[in-house]
C-alpha positions as CSV (number, residue, x, y, z in Angstrom):
1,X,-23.3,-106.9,4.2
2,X,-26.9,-108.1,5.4
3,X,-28.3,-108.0,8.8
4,X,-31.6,-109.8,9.5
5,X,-33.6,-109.6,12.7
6,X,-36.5,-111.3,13.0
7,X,-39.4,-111.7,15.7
8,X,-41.8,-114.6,16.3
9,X,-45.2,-114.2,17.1
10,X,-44.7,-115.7,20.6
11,X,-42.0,-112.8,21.1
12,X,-38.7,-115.0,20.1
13,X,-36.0,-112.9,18.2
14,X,-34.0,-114.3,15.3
15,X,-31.0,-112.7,13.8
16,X,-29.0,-113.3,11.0
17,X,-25.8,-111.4,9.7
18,X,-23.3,-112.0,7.0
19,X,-19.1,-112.1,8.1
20,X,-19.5,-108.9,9.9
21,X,-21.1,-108.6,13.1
22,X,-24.6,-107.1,14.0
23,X,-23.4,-104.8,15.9
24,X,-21.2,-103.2,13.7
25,X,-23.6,-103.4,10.6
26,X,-26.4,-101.9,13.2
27,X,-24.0,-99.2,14.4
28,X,-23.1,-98.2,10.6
29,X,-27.0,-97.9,10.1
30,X,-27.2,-95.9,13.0
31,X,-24.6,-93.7,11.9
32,X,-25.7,-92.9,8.5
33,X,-29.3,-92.5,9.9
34,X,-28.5,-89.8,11.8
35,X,-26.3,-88.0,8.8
36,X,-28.9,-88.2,6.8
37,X,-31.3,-86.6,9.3
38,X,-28.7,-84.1,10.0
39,X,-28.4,-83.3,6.2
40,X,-32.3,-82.7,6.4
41,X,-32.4,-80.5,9.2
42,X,-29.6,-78.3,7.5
43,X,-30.7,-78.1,4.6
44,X,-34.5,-77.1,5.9
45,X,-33.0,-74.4,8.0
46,X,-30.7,-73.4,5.2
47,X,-34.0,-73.1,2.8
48,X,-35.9,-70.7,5.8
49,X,-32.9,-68.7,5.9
50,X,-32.4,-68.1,2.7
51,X,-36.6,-67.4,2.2
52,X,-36.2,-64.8,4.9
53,X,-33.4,-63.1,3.3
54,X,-35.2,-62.9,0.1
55,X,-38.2,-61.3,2.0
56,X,-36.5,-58.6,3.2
57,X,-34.3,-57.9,0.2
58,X,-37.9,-57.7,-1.6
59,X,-39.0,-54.7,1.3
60,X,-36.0,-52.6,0.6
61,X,-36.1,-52.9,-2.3
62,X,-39.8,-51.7,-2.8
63,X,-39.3,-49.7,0.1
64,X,-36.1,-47.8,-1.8
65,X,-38.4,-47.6,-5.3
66,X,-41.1,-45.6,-3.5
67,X,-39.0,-43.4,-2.1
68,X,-37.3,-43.0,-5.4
69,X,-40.8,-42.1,-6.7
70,X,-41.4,-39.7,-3.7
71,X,-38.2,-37.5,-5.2
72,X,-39.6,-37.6,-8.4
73,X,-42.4,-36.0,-7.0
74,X,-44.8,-39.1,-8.3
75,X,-47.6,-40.8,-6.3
76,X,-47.5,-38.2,-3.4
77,X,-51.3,-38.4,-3.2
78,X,-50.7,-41.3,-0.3
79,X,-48.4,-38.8,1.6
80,X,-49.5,-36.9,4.5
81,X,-48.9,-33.3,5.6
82,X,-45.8,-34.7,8.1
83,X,-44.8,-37.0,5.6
84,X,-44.5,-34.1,2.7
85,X,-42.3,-32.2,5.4
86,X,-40.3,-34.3,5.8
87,X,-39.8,-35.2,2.0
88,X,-39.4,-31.3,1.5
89,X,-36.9,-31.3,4.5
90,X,-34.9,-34.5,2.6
91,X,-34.7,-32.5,-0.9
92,X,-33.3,-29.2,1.1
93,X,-31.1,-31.0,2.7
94,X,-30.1,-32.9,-1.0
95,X,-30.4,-29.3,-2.6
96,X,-27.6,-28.1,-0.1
97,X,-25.3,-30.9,-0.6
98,X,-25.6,-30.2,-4.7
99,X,-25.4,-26.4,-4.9
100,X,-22.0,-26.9,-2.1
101,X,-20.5,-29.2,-4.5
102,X,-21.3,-27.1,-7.6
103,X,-19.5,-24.4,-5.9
104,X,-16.6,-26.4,-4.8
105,X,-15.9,-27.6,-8.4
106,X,-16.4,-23.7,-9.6
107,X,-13.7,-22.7,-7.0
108,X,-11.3,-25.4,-8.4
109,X,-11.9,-24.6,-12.0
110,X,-11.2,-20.7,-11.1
111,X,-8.2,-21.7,-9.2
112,X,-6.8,-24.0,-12.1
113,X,-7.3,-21.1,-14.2
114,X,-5.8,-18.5,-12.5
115,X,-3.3,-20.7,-12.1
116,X,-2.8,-20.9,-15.6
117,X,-3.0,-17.3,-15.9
118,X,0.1,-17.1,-13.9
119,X,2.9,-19.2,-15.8
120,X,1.3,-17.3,-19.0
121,X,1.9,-14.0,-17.1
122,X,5.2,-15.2,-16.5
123,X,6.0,-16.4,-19.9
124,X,4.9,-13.4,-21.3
125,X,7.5,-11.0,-19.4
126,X,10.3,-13.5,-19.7
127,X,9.5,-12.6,-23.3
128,X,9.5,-8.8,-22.7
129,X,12.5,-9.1,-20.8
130,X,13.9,-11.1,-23.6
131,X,12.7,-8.5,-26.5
132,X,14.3,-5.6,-24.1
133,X,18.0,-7.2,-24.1
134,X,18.0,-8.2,-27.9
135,X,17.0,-4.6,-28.7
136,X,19.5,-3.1,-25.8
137,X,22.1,-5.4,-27.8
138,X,21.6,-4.3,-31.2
139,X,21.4,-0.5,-30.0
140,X,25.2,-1.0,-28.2
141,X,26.2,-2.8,-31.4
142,X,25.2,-0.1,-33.8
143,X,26.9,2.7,-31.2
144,X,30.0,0.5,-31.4
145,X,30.4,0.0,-35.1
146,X,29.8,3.9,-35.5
147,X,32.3,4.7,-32.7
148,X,35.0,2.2,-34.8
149,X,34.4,3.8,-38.3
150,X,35.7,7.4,-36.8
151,X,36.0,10.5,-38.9
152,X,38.4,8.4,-41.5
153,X,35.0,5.9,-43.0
154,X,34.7,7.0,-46.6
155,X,31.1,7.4,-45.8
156,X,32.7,10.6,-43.5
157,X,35.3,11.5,-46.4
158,X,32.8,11.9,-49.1
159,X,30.6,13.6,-46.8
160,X,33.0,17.0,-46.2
161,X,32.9,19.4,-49.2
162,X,36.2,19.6,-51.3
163,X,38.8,22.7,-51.5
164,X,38.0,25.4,-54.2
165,X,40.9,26.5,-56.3
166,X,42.0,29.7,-55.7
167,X,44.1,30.7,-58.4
168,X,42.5,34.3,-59.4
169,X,43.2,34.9,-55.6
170,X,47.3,34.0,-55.9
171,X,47.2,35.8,-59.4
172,X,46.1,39.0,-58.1
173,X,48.2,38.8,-55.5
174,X,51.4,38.6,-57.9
175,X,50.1,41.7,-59.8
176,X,49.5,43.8,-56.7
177,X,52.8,42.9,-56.0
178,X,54.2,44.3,-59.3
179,X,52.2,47.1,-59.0
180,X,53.6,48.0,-55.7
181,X,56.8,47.4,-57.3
182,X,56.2,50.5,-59.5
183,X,55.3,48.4,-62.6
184,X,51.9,48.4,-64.3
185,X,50.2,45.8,-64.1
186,X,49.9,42.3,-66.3
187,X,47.8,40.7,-68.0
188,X,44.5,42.2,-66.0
189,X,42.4,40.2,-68.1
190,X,39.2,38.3,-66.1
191,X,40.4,34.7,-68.5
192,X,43.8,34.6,-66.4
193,X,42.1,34.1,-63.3
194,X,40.9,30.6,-64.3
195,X,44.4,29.7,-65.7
196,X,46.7,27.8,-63.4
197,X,50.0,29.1,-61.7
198,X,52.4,27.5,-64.1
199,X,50.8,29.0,-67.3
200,X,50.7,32.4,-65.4
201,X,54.1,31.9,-64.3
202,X,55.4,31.1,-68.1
203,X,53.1,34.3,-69.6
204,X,55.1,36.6,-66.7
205,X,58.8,35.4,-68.3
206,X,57.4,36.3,-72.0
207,X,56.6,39.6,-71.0
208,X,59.9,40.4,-68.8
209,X,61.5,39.2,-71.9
């Protein structure tokens, strides 16, 4: 699309245009005209914005690095009396914060642990407790086993002494007996003592006889 517009020297105006109207090509170069300058503008103020921003990113930033430095305790020769104050005031203050927070981390660490001393506590007299009933058990079981035995075990059996033999005793009996009897007495020798009733009784008929 071509617009032409041309003036004579005498003041006469010419004007060509292709298809389109001149008014419509004119008002499209109006239009983009002013886009463009708007563009501009925005992009201008968009640039200042942006350098202003960077300005005072680049103060804090140099203002944050001196005070870093200042708690360092470097390049305090540029500080004043007030100025150390306050510096002194800010690392207190700081100080404060730390130590409370030590202490608050100790007192959780001492609470964990008597925490911990606790369940051990408790697992240590559920084992007591534990150790008390096995040993109460085996105590009842060894009373009841030796309860069951009774006198009749052959542990008990062996343990009572055996009867002695007698037989001098029931030998002088029978010849205190004779003698009573107005006989004299048998066979008085110590050897029939250890000899058993039956043989006594058979040496009695061989004398009678």
């Amino acid at each position: 699309e071509v617009a032409l517009i041309v003036f004579s020297t005498k003041g006469k105006l010419y004007e060509y245009s292709t298809d389109s109207c001149m008014d419509q090509i004119l008002e499209r170069y109006e239009r983009y005209c002013c886009e463009e300058r708007q563009l501009g503008v925005a992009d201008t103020e968009s640039q200042g914005s942006w350098t202003l921003e960077y300005t005072k990113l680049k103060s804090k930033i140099e203002v944050l690095q001196k005070n870093l430095r200042y708690l360092m305790g470097e390049d305090l020769e540029s500080l004043r009396l007030k100025e150390l104050q306050n510096l002194e005031q800010q690392l207190n203050n700081s100080l404060k914060h730390v130590r409370s927070r030590k202490n608050q981390l100790m007192h959780d660490s001492i609470s964990e642990l008597q925490k911990k001393e606790k369940v051990l506590q408790e697992q240590n007299n559920m084992l007591n407790k534990q150790l008390k009933e096995k040993e109460k058990a085996k105590t009842q079981q060894a009373q009841w086993e030796q309860q069951n035995l009774g006198p009749n075990s052959p542990s008990l059996q062996l343990s009572q002494p055996l009867p002695s033999l007698n037989i001098g005793g029931t030998y002088q009996t029978r010849s205190t007996r004779n003698q009573e009897e107005g006989g004299r007495p048998r066979h008085s020798n110590r050897t029939d003592a250890l000899m058993p009733p039956w043989m006594l009784t058979h040496m009695n008929n061989n004398s009678d006889d």
